[in-house]
DRENPA-3360 file (N, C-alpha, C; in nm, 2 decimals, always signed):
BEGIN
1 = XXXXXXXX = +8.50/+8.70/+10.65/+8.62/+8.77/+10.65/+8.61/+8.89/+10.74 ~ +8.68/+8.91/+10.85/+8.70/+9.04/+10.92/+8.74/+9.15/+10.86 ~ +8.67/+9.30/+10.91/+8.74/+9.40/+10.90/+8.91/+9.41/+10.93 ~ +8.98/+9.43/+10.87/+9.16/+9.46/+10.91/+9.20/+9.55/+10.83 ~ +9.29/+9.58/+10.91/+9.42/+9.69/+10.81/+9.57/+9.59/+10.86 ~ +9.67/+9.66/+10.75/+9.78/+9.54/+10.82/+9.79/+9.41/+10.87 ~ +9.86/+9.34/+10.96/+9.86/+9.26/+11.03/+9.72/+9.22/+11.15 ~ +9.62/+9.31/+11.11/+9.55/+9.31/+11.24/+9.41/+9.31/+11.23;
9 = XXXXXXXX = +9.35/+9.22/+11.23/+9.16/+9.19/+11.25/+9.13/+9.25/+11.33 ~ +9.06/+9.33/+11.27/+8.92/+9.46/+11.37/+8.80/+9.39/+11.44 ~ +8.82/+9.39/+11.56/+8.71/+9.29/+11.65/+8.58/+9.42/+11.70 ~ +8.64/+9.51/+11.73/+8.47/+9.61/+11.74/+8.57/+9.77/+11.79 ~ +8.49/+9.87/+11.79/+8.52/+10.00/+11.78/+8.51/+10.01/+11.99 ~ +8.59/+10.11/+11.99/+8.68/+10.12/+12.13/+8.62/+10.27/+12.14 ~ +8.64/+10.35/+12.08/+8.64/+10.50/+12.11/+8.65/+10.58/+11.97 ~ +8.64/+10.71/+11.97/+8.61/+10.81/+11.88/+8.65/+10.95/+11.93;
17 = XXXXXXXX = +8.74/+11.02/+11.85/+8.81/+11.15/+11.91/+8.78/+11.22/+11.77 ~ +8.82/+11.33/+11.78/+8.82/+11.42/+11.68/+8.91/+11.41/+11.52 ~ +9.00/+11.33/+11.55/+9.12/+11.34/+11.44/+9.11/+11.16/+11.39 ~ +9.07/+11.05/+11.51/+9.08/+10.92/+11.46/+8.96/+10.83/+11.54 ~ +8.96/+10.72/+11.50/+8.90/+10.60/+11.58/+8.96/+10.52/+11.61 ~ +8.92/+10.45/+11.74/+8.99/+10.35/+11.82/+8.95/+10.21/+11.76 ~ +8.99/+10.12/+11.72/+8.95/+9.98/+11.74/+9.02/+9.89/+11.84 ~ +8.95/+9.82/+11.92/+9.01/+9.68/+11.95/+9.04/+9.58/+11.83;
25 = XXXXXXXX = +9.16/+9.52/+11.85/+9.20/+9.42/+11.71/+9.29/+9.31/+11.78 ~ +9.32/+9.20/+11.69/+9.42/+9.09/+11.71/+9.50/+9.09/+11.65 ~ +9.66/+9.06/+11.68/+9.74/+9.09/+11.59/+9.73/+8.95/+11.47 ~ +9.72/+8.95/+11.40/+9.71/+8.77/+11.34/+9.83/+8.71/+11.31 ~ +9.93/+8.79/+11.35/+10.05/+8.67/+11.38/+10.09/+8.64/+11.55 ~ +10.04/+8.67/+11.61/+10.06/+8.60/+11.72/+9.92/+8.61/+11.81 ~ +9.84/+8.66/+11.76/+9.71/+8.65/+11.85/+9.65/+8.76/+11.95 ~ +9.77/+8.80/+11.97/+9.78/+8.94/+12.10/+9.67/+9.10/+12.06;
33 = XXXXXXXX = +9.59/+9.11/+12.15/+9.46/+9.20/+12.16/+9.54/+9.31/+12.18 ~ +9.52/+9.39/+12.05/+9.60/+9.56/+12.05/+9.49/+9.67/+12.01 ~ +9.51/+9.79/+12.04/+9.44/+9.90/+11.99/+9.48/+9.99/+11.88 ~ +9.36/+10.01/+11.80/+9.46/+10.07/+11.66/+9.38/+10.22/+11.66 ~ +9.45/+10.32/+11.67/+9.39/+10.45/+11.60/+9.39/+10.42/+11.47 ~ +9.28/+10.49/+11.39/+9.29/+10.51/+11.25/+9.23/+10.62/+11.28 ~ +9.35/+10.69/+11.16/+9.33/+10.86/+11.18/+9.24/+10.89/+11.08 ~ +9.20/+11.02/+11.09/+9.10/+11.07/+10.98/+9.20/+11.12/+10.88;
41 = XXXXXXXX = +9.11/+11.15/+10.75/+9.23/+11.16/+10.65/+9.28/+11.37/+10.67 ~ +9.38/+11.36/+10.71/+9.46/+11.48/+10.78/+9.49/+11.57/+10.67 ~ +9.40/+11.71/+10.60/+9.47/+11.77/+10.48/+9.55/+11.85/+10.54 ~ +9.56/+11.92/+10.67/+9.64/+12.06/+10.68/+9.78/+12.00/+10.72 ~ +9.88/+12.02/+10.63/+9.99/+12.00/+10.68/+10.04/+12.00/+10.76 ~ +10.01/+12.11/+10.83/+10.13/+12.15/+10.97/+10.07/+12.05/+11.08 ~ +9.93/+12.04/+11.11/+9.87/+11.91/+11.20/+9.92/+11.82/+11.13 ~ +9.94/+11.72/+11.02/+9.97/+11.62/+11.00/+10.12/+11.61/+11.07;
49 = XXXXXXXX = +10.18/+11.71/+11.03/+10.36/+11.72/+11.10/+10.34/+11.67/+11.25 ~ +10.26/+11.78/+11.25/+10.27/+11.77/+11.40/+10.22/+11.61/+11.50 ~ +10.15/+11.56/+11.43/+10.13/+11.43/+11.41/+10.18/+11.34/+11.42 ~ +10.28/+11.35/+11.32/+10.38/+11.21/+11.29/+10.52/+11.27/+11.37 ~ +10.50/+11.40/+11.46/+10.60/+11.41/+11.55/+10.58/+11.35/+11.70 ~ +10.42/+11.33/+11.72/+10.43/+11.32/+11.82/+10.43/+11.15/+11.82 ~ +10.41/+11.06/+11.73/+10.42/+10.95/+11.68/+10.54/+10.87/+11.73 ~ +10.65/+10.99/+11.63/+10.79/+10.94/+11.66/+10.82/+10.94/+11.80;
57 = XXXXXXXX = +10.77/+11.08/+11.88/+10.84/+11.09/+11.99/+10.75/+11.00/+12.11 ~ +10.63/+10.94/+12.10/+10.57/+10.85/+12.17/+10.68/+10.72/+12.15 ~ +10.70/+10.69/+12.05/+10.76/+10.54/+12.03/+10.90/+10.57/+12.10 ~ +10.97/+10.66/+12.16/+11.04/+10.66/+12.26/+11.04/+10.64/+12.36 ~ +10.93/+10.63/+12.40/+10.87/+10.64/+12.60/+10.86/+10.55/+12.62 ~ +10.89/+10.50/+12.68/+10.90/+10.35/+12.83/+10.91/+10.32/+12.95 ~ +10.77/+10.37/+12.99/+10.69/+10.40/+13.12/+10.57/+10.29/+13.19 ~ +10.61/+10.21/+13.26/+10.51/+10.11/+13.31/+10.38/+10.17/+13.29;
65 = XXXXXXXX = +10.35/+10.31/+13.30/+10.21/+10.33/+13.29/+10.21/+10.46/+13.19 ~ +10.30/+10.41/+13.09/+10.23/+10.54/+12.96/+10.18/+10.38/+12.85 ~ +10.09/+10.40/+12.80/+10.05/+10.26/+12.61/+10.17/+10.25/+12.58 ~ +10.23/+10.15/+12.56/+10.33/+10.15/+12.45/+10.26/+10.13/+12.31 ~ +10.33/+10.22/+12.25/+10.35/+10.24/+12.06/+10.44/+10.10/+12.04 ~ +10.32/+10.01/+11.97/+10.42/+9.91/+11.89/+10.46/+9.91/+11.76 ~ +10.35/+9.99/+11.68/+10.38/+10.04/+11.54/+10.30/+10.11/+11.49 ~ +10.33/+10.21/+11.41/+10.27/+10.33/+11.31/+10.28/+10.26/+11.15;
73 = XXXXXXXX = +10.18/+10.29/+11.10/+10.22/+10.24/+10.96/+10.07/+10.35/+10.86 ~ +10.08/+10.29/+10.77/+9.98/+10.35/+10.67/+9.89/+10.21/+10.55 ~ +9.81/+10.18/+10.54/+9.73/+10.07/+10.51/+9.63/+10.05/+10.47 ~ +9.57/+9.96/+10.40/+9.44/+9.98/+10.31/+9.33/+9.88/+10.41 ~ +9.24/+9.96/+10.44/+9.10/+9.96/+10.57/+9.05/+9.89/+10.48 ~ +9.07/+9.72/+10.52/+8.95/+9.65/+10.41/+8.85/+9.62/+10.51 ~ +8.71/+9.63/+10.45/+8.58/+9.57/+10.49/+8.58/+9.43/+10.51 ~ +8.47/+9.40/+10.57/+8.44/+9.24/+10.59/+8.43/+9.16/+10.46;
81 = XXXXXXXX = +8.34/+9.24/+10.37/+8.33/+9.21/+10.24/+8.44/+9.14/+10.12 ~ +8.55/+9.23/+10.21/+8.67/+9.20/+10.13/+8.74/+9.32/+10.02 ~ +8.65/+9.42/+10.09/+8.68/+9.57/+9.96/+8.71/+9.64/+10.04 ~ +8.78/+9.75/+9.97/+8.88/+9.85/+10.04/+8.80/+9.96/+10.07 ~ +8.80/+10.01/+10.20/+8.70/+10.09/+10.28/+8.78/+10.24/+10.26 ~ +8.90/+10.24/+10.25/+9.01/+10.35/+10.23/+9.14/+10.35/+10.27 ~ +9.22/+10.42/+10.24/+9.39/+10.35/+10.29/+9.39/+10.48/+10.40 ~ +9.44/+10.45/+10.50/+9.48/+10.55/+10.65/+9.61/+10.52/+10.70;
89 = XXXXXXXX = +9.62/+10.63/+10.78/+9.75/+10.56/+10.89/+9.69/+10.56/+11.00 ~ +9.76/+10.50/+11.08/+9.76/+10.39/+11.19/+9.87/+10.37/+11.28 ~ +9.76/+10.42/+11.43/+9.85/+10.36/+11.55/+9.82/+10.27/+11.57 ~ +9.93/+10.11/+11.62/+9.89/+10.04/+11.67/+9.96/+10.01/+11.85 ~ +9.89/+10.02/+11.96/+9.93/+10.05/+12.07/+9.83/+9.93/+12.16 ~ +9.95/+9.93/+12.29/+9.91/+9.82/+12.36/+9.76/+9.87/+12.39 ~ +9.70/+9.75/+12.48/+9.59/+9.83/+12.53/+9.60/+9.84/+12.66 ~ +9.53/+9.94/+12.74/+9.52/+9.99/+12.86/+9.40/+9.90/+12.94;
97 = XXXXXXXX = +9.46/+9.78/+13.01/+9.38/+9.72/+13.08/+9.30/+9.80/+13.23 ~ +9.38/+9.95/+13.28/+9.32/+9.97/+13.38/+9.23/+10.08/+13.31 ~ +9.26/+10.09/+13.20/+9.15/+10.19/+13.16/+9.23/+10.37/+13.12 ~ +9.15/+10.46/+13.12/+9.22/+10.60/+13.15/+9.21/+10.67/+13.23 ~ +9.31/+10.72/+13.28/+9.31/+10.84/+13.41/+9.14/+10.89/+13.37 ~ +9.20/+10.95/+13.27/+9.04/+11.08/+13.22/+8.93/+10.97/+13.28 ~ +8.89/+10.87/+13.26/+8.77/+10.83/+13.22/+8.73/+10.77/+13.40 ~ +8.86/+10.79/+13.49/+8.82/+10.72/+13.62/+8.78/+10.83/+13.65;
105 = XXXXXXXX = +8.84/+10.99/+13.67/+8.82/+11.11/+13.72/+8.65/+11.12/+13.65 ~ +8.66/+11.15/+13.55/+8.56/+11.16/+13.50/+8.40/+11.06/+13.54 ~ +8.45/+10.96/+13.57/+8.33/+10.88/+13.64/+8.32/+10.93/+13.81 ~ +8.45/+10.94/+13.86/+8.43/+10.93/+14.01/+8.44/+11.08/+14.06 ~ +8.49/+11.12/+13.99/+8.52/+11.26/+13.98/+8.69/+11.32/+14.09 ~ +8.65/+11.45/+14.15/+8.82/+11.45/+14.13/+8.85/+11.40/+14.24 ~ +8.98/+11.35/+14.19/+9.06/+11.26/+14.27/+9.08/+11.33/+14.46 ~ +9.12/+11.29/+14.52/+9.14/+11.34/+14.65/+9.26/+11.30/+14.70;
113 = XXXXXXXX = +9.31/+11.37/+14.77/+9.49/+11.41/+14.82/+9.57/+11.26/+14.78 ~ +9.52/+11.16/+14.88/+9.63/+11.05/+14.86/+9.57/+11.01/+14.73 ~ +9.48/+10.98/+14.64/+9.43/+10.94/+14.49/+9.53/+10.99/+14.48 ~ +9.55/+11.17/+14.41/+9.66/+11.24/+14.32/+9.77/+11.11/+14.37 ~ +9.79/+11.15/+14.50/+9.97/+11.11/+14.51/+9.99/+11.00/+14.46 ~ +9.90/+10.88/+14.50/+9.88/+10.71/+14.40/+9.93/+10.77/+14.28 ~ +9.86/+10.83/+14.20/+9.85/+10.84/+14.04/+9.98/+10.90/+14.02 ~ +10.06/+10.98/+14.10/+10.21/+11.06/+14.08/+10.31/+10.96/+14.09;
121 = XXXXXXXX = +10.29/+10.92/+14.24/+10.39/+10.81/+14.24/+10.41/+10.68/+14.15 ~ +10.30/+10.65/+14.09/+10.30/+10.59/+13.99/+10.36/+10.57/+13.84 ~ +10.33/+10.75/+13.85/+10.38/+10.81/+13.70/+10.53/+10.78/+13.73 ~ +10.57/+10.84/+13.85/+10.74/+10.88/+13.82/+10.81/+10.74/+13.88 ~ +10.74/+10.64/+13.92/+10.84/+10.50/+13.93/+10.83/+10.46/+13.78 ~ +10.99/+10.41/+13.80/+11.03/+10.33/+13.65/+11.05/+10.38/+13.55 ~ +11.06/+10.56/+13.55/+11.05/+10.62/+13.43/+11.18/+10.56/+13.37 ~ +11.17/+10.57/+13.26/+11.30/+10.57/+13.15/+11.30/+10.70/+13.06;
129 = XXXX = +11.38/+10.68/+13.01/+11.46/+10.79/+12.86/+11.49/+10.69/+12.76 ~ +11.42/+10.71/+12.65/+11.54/+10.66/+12.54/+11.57/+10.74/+12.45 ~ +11.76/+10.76/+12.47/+11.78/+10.86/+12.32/+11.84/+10.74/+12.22 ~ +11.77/+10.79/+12.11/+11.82/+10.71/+12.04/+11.88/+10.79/+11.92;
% end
């Protein structure tokens, strides 16, 4: 039995930040390779707010090149074993097949005149708004 939370089989660890962990996962109803933050468990209120504001206001954006947010939820992190490892919340977001800005700069280091402008022009084709 795989590690999962929700809908989604944990295939191996992606990354590690300060507040959550990354996994690569499958969705198990249709098969599709997504990335899940699981946050650390958040006591101070006002970061948790601030949290599930930037949550909401991510799942607005629809931008050929920002992740989409497919879903936020909260869920019990079972082991392979089959026992409950802890209940968390959870982003679940497309994955980033070209990778991240940060981590290209960071390898190649900094960008140079026409780079930026690729990466600008980029950003601002196709932007959208959604008020909802």
């Amino acid at each position: 039995m795989p590690k999962s939370i929700g809908n989604y089989n944990i295939i191996k660890a992606l990354g590690e930040g300060a507040s959550c962990k990354v996994k690569l996962a499958v969705d198990t109803r249709n098969g599709t390779k997504v990335a899940i933050k699981l946050m650390s468990d958040i006591k101070d209120k006002e970061i948790h707010q601030l949290l599930l504001t930037e949550v909401e206001m991510c799942a607005k954006l629809h931008h050929i090149n920002i992740v989409k947010q497919i879903e936020h939820g909260t869920g019990k992190y079972m082991r392979a074993d089959g026992s409950i490892k802890k209940r968390c919340e959870y982003i679940v977001l497309e994955i980033a097949k070209g990778g991240e800005l940060f981590d290209y700069i960071a390898n190649t280091g900094a960008l140079s005149e026409n780079e930026a402008r690729f990466f600008f022009t980029q950003l601002m084709k196709g932007l959208e708004y959604c008020h909802n």
